[in-house]
Legacy VTK file of the C-alpha trace (Angstrom):
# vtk DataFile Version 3.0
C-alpha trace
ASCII
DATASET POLYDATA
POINTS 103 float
111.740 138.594 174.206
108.853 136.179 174.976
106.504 136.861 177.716
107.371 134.599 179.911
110.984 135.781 179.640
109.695 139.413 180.306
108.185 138.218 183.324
111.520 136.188 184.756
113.275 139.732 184.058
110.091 141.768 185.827
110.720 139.013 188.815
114.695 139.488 189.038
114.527 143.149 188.812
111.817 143.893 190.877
110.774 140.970 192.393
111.976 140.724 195.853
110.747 144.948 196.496
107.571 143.900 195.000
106.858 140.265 197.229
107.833 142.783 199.936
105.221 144.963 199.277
103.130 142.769 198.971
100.211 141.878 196.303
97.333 144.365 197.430
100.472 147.000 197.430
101.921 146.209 193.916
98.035 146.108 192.629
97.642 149.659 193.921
100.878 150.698 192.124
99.108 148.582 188.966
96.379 150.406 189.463
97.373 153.811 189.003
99.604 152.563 185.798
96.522 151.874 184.380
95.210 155.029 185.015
98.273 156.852 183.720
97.721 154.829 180.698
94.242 156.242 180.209
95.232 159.678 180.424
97.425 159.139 177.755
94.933 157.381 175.366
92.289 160.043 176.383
95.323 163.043 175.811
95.808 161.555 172.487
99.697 161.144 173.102
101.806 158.980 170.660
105.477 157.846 170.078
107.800 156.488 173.308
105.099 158.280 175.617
102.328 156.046 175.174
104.547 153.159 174.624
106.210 153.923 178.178
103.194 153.699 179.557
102.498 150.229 177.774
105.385 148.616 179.175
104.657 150.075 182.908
101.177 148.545 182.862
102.813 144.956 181.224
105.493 145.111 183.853
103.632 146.194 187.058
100.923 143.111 185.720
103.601 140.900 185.499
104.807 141.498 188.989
100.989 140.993 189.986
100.979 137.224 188.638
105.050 136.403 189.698
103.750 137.141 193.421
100.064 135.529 192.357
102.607 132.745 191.135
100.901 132.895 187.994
102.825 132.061 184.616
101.866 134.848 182.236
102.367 133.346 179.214
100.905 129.689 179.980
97.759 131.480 181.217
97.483 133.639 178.285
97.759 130.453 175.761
95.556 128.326 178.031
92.654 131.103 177.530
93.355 132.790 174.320
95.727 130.507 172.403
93.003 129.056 170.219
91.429 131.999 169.870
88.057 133.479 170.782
87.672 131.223 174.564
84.095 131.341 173.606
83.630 130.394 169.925
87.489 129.976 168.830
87.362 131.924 166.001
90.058 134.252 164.701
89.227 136.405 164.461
86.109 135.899 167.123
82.357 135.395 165.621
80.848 135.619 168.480
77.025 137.484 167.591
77.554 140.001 170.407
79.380 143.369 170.082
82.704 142.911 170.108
84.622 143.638 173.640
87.897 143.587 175.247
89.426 140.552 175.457
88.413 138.825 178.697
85.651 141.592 179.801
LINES 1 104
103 0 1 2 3 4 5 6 7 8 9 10 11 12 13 14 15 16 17 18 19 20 21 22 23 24 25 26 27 28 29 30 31 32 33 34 35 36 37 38 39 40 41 42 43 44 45 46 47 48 49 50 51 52 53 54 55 56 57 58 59 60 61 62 63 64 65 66 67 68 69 70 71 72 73 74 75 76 77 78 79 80 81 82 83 84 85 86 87 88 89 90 91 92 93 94 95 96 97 98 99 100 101 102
């Protein structure tokens, strides 16, 4: 499945109980994804678990940029689809510590 498939099947599932919420409602439901994800990467937990919690944050993201009407996938090539956005290496060579992508 490609990402921008993901995201049609995010926005048919979901979609119309998300726009209804509305976007600073979804991002507070994003939010606290995101925080279940860090417990689990600070608890060390491994296996489905951690991979649940992968696929929450990816799908509760992609309902951000569906009501953002954001394409996922185009906006993810556009920025990082040659690489490094600032020196376009791959991998990046950059003379600054490395950090997460886009911080």
């Amino acid at each position: 499945m490609t990402l921008a498939e993901f995201q049609r099947l995010i926005d048919a599932t979901f979609g119309a109980k998300d726009r209804g919420r509305g976007l600073e409602g979804t991002f507070m439901w994003f939010t606290e994804e995101v925080g279940e994800l860090s417990r689990a990467l600070r608890r060390n937990v491994r296996g489905k678990p951690l991979e649940e919690e992968f696929a929450d944050v990816l799908a509760w993201l992609s309902t951000l940029a569906s009501i953002a009407g954001v394409d996922l996938e185009a906006a993810a090539r556009a920025k990082y689809g040659g690489g490094c956005p600032r020196c376009g290496g791959v991998p990046c060579r950059c003379a600054e510590p490395a950090r997460p992508a886009g911080a």
